[in-house]
PyMOL CGO cylinders between C-alpha atoms (Angstrom):
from pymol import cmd
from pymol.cgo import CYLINDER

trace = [
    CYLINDER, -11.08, 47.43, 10.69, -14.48, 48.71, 11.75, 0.3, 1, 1, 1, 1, 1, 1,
    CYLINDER, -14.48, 48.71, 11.75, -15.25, 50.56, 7.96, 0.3, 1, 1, 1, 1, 1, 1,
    CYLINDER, -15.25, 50.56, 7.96, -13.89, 46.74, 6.61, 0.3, 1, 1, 1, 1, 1, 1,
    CYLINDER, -13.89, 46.74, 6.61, -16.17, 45.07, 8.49, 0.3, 1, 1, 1, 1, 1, 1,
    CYLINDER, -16.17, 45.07, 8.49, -19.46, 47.63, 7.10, 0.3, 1, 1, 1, 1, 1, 1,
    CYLINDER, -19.46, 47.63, 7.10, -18.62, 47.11, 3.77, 0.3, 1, 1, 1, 1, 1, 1,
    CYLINDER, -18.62, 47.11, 3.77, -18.62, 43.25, 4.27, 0.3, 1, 1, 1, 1, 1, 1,
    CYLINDER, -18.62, 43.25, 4.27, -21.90, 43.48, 5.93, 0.3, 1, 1, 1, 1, 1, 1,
    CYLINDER, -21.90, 43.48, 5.93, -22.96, 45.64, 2.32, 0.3, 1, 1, 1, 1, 1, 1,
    CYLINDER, -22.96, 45.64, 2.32, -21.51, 43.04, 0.44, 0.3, 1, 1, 1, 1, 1, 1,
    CYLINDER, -21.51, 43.04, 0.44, -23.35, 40.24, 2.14, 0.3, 1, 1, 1, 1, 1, 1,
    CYLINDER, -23.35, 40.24, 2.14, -26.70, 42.06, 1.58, 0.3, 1, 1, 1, 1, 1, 1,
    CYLINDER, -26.70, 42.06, 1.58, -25.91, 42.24, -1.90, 0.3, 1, 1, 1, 1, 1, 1,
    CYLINDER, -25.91, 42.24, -1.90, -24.60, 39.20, -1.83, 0.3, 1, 1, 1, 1, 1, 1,
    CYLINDER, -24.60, 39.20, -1.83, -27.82, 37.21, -0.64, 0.3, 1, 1, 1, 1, 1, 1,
    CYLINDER, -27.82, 37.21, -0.64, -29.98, 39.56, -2.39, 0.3, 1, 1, 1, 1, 1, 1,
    CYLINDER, -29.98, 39.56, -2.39, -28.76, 37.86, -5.60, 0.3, 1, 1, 1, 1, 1, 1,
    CYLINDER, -28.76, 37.86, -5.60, -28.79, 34.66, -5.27, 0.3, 1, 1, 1, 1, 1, 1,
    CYLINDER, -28.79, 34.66, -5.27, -31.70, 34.02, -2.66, 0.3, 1, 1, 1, 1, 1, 1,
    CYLINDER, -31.70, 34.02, -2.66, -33.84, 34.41, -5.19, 0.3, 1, 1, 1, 1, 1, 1,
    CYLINDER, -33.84, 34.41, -5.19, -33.42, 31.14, -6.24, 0.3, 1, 1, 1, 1, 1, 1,
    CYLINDER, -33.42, 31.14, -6.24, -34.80, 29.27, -2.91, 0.3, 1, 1, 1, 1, 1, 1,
    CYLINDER, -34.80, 29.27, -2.91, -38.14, 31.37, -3.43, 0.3, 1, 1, 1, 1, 1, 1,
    CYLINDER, -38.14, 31.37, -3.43, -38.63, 31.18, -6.89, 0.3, 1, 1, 1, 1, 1, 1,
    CYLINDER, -38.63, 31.18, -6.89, -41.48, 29.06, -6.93, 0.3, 1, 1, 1, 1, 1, 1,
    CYLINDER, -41.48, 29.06, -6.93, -43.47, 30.95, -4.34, 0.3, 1, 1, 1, 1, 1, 1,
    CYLINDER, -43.47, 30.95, -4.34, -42.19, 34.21, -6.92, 0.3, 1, 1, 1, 1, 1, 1,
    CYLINDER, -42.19, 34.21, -6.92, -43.67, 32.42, -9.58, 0.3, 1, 1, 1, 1, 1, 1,
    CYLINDER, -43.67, 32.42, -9.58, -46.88, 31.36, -7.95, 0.3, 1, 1, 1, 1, 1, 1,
    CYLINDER, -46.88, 31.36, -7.95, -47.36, 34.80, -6.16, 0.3, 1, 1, 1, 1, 1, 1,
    CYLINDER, -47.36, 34.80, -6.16, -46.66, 37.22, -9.08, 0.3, 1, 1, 1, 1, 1, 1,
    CYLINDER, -46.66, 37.22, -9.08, -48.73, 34.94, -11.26, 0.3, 1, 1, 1, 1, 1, 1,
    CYLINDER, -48.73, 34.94, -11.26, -45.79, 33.66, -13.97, 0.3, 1, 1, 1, 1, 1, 1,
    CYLINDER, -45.79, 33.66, -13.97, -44.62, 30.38, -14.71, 0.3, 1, 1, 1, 1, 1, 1,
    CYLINDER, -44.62, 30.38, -14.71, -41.58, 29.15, -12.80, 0.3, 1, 1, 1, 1, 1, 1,
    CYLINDER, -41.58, 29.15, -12.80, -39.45, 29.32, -16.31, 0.3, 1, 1, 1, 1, 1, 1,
    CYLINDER, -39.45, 29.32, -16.31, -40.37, 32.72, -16.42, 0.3, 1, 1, 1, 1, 1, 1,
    CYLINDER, -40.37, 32.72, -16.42, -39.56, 33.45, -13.24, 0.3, 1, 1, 1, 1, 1, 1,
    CYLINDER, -39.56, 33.45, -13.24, -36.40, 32.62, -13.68, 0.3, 1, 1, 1, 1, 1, 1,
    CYLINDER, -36.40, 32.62, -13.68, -36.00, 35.52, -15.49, 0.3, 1, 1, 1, 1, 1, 1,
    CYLINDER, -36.00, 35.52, -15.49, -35.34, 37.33, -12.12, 0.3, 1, 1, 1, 1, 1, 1,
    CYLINDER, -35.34, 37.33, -12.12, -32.60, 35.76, -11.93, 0.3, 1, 1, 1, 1, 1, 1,
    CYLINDER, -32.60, 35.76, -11.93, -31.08, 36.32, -15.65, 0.3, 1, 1, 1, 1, 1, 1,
    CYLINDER, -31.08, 36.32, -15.65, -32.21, 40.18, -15.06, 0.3, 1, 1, 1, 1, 1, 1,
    CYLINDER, -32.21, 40.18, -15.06, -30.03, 40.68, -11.91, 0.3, 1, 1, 1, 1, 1, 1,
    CYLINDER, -30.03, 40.68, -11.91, -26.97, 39.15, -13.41, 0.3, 1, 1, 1, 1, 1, 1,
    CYLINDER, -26.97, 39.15, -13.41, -27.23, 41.55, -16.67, 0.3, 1, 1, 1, 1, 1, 1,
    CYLINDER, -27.23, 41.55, -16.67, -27.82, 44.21, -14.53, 0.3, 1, 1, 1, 1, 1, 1,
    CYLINDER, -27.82, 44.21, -14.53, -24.56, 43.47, -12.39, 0.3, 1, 1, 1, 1, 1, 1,
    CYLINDER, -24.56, 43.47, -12.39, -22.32, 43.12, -15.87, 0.3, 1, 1, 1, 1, 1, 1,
    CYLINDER, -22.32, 43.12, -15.87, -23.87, 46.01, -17.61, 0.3, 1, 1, 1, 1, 1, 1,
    CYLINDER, -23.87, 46.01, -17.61, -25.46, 48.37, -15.46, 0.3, 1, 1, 1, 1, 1, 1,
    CYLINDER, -25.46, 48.37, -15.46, -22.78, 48.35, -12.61, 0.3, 1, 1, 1, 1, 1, 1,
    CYLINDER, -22.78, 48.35, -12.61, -19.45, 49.70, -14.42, 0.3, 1, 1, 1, 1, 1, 1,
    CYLINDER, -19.45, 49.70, -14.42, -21.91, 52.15, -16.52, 0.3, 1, 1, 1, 1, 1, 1,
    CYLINDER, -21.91, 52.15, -16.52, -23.24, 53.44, -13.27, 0.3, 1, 1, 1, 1, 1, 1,
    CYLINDER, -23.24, 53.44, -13.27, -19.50, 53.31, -11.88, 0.3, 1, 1, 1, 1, 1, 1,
    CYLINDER, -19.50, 53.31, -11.88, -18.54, 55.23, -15.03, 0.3, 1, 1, 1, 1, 1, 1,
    CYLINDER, -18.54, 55.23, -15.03, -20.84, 58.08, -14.25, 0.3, 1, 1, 1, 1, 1, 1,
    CYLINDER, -20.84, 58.08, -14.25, -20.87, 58.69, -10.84, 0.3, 1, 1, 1, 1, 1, 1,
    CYLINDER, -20.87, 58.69, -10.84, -17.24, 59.05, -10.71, 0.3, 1, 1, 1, 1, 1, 1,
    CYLINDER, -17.24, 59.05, -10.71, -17.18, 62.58, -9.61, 0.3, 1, 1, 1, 1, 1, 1,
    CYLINDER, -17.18, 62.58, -9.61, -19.19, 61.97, -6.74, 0.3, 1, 1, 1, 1, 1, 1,
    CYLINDER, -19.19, 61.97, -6.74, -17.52, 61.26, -3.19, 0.3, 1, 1, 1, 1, 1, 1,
    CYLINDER, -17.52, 61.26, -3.19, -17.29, 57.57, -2.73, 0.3, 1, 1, 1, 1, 1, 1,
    CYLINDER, -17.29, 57.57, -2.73, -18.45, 57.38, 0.63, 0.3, 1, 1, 1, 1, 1, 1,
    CYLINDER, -18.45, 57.38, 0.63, -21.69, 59.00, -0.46, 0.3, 1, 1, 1, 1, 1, 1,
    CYLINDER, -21.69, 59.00, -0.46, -21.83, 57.06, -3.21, 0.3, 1, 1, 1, 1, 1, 1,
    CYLINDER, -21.83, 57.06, -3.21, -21.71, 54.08, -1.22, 0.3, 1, 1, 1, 1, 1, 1,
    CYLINDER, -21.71, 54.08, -1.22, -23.90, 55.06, 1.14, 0.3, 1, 1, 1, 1, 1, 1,
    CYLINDER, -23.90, 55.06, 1.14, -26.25, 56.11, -1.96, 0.3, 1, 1, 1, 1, 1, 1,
    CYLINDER, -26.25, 56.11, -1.96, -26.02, 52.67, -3.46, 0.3, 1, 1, 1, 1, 1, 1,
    CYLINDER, -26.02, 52.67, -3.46, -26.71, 51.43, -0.36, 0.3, 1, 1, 1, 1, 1, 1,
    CYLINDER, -26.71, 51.43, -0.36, -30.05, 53.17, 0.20, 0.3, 1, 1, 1, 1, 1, 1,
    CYLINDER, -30.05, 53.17, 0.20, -30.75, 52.09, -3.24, 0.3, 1, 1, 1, 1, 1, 1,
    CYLINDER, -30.75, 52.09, -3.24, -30.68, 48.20, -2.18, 0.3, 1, 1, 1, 1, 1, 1,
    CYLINDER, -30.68, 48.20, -2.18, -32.51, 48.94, 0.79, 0.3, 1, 1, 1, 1, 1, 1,
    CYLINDER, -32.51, 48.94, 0.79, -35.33, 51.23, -1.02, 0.3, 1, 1, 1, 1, 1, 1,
    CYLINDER, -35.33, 51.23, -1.02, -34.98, 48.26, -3.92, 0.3, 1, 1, 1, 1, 1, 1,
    CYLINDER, -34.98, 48.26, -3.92, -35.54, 45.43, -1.28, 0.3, 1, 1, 1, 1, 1, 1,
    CYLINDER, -35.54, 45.43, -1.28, -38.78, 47.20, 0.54, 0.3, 1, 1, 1, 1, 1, 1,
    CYLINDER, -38.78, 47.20, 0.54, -40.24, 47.56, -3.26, 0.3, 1, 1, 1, 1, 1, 1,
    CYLINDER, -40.24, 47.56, -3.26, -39.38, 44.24, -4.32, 0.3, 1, 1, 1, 1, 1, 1,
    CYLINDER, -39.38, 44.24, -4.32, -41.46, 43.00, -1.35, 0.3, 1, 1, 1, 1, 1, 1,
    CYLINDER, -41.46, 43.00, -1.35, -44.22, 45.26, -2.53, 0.3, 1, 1, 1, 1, 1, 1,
    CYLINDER, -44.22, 45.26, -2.53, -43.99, 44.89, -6.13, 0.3, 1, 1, 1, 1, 1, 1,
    CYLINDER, -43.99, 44.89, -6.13, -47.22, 44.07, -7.50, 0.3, 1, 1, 1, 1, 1, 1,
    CYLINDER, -47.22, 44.07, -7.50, -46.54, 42.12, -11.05, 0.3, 1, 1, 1, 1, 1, 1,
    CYLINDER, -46.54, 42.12, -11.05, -43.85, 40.60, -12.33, 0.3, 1, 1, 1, 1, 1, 1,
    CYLINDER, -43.85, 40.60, -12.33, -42.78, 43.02, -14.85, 0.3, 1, 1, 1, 1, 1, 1,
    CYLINDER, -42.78, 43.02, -14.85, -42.13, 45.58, -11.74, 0.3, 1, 1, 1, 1, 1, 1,
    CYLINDER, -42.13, 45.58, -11.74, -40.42, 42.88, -10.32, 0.3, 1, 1, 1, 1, 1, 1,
    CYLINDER, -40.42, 42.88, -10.32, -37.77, 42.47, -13.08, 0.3, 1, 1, 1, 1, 1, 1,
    CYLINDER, -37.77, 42.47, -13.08, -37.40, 46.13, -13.26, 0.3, 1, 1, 1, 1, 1, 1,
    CYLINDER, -37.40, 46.13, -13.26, -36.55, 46.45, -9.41, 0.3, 1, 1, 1, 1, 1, 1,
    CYLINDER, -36.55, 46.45, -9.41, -34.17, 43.60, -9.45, 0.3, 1, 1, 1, 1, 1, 1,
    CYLINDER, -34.17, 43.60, -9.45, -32.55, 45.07, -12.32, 0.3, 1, 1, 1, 1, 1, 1,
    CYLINDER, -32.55, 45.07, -12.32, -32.10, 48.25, -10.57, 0.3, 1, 1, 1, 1, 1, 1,
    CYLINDER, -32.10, 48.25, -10.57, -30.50, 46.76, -7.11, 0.3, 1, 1, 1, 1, 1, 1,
    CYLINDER, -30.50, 46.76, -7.11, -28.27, 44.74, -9.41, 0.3, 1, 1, 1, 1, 1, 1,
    CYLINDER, -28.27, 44.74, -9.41, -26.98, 47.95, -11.32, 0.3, 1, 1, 1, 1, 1, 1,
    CYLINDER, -26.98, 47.95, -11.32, -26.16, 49.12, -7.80, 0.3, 1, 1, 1, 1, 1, 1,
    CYLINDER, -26.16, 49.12, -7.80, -24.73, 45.84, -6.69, 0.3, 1, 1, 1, 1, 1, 1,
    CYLINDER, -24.73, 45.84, -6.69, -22.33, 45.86, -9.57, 0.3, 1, 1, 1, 1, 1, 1,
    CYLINDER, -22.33, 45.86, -9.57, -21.21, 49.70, -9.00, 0.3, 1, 1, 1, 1, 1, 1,
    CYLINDER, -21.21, 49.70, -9.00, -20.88, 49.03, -5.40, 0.3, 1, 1, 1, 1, 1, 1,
    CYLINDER, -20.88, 49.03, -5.40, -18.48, 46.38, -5.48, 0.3, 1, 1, 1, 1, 1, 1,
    CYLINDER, -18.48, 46.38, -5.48, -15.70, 48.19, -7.60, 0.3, 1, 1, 1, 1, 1, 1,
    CYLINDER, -15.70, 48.19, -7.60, -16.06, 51.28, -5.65, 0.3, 1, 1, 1, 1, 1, 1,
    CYLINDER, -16.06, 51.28, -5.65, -16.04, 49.18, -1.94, 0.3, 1, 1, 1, 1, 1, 1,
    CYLINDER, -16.04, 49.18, -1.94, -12.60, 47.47, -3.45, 0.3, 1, 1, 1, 1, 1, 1,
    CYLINDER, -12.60, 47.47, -3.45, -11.24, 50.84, -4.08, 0.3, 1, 1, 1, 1, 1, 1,
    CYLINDER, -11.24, 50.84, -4.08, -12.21, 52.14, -0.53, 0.3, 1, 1, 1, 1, 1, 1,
    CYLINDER, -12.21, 52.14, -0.53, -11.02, 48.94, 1.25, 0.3, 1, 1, 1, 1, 1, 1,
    CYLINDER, -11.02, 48.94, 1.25, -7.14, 49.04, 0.07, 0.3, 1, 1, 1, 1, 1, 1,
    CYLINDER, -7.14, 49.04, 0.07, -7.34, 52.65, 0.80, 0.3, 1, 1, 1, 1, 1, 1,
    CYLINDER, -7.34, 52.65, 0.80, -8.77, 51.93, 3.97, 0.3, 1, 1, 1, 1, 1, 1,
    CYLINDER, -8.77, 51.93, 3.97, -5.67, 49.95, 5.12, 0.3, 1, 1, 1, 1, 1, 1,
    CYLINDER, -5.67, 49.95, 5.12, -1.58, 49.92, 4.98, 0.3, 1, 1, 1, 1, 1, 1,
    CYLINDER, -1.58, 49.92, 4.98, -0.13, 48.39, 1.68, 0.3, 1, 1, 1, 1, 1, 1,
    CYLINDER, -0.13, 48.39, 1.68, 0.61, 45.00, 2.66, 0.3, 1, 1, 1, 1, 1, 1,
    CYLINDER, 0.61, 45.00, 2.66, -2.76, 44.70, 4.05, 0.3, 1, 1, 1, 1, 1, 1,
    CYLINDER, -2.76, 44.70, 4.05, -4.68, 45.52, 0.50, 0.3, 1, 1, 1, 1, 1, 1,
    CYLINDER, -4.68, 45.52, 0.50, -5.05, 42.03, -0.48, 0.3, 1, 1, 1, 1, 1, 1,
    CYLINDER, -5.05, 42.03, -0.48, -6.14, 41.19, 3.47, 0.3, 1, 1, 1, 1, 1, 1,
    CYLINDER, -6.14, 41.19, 3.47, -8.67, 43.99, 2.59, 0.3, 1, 1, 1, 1, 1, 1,
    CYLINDER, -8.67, 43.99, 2.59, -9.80, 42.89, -0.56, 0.3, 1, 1, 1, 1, 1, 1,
    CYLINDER, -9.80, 42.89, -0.56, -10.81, 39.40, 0.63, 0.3, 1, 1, 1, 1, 1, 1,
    CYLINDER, -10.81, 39.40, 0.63, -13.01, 40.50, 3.64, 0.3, 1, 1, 1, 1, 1, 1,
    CYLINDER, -13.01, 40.50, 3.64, -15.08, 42.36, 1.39, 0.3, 1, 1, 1, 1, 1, 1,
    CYLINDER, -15.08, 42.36, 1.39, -15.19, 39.20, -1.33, 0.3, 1, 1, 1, 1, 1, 1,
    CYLINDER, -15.19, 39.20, -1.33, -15.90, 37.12, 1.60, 0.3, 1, 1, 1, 1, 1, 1,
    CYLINDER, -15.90, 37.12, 1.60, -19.72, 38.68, 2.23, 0.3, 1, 1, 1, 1, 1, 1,
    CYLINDER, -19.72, 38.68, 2.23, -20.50, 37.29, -1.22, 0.3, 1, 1, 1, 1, 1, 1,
    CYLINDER, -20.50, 37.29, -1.22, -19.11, 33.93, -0.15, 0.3, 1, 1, 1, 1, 1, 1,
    CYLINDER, -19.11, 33.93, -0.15, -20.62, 34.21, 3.53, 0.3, 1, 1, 1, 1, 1, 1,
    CYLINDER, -20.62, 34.21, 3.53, -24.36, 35.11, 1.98, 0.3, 1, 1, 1, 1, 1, 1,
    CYLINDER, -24.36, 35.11, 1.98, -23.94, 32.05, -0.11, 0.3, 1, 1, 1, 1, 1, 1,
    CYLINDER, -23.94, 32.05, -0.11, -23.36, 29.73, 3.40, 0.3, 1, 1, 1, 1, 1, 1,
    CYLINDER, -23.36, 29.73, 3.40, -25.57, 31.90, 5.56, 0.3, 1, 1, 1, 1, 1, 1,
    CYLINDER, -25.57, 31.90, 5.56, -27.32, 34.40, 4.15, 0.3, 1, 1, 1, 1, 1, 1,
    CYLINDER, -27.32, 34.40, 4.15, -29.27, 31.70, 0.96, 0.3, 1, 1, 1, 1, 1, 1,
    CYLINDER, -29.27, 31.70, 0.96, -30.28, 29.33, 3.16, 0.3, 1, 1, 1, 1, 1, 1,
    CYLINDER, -30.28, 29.33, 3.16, -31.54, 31.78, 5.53, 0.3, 1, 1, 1, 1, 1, 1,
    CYLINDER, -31.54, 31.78, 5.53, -33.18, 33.83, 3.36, 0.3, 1, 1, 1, 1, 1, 1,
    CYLINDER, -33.18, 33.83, 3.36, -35.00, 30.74, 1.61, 0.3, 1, 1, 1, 1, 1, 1,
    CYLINDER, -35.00, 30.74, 1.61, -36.22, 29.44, 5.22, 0.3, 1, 1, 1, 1, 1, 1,
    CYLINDER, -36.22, 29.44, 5.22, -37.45, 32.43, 5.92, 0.3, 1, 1, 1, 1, 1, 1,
    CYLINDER, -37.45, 32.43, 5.92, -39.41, 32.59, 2.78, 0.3, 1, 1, 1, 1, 1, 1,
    CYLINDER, -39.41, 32.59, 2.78, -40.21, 28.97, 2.83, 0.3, 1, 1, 1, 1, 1, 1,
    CYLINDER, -40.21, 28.97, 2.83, -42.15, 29.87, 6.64, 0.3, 1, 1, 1, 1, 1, 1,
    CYLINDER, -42.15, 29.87, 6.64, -43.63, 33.77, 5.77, 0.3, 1, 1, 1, 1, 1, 1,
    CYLINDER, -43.63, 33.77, 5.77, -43.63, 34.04, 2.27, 0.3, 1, 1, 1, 1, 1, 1,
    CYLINDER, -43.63, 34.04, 2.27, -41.26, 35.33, 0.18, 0.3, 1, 1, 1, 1, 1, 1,
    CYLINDER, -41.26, 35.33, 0.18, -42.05, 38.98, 0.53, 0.3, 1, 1, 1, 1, 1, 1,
    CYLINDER, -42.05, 38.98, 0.53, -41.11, 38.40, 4.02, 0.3, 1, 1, 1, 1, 1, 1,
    CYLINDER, -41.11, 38.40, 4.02, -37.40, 37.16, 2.71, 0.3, 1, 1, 1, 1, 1, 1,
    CYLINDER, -37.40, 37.16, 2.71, -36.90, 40.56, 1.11, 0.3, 1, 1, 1, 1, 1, 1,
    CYLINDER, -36.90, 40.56, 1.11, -38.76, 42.77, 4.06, 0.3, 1, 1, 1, 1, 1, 1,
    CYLINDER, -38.76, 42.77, 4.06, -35.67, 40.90, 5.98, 0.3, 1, 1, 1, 1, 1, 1,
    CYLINDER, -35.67, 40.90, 5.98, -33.39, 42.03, 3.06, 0.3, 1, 1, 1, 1, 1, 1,
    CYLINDER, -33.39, 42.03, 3.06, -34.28, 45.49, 3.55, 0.3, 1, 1, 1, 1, 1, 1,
    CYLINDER, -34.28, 45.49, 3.55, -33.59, 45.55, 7.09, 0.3, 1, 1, 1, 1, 1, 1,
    CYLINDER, -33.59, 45.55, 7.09, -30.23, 44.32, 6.34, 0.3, 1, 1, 1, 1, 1, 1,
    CYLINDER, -30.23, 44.32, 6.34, -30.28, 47.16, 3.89, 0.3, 1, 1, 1, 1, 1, 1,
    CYLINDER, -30.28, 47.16, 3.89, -30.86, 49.23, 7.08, 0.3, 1, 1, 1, 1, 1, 1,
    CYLINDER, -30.86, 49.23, 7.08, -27.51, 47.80, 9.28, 0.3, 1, 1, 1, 1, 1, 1,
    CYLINDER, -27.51, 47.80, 9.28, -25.60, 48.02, 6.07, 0.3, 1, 1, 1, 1, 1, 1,
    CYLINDER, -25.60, 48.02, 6.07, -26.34, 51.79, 6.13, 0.3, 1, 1, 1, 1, 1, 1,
    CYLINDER, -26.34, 51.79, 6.13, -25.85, 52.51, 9.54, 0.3, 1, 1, 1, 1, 1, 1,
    CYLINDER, -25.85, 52.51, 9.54, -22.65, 50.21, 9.91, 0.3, 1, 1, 1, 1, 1, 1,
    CYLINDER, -22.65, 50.21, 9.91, -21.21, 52.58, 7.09, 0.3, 1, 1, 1, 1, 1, 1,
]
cmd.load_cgo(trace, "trace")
């Protein structure tokens, strides 16, 4: 149960990663120096990334171990979130959330595949749900939190926080 419950904690890193954006956008907007439209872009950028990057990257790291390659796509959020809260223009910006997302959308095939290994046959589907349910947990929890917390330090601060979520997600694996 233990690896099930670090892959949920990946997936609700991931999870809020994507969609927090949202609750900051306007301070994104105002601190990167864009229009609010265009931040928006962020947004767009991380979803493409997810639906085209992610089963590309899947596709070609399929020799590679999948725990490492977990705990690789992992690092790659966390490195993504610390340069996110450092990036200095927008364009760098898009580029970094475009990166995370290509890991985001690799990392959730691969964490389904190592979750209904992880358990007996009946319990696949049991499996399969925790993980799902960090994307549905970051939406209650981890959005709201993640836009307060930008909404009282800034939004760099919301993805510093990321990051260090980045960090348990690591070490729980």
């Amino acid at each position: 149960m233990l690896p099930l419950i670090a892959l949920f904690i990946a997936a609700f890193a991931f999870g809020t990663t994507e969609f927090v954006i949202a609750g900051v956008l306007p301070q994104v907007a105002d601190g990167l120096g864009v229009s609010i439209p265009t931040a928006g872009y962020l947004v767009s950028g991380y979803a493409g990334g997810i639906a085209i990057g992610g089963p590309l990257l899947t596709l070609a790291t399929k020799t590679i171990s999948r725990k490492a390659l977990l705990l690789g796509l992992a690092a790659a959020f966390t490195i993504g979130q610390a340069a996110c809260a450092l990036a200095p223009d927008f364009a760098s910006m898009l580029l970094l959330r475009i990166a995370v997302a290509v890991a985001h959308g690799a990392y959730f095939g691969v964490a389904m595949v190592v979750a209904v290994g992880l358990v007996r046959h009946d319990q696949r589907g049991m499996a399969v749900a925790l993980i799902l349910s960090g994307l549905t947990v970051s939406n209650v929890i981890g959005v709201p939190a993640g836009t307060a917390i930008g909404n009282i330090w800034g939004w760099r601060a919301t993805f510093w926080v990321m990051c260090a979520l980045g960090v348990v997600s690591i070490a729980a694996m």
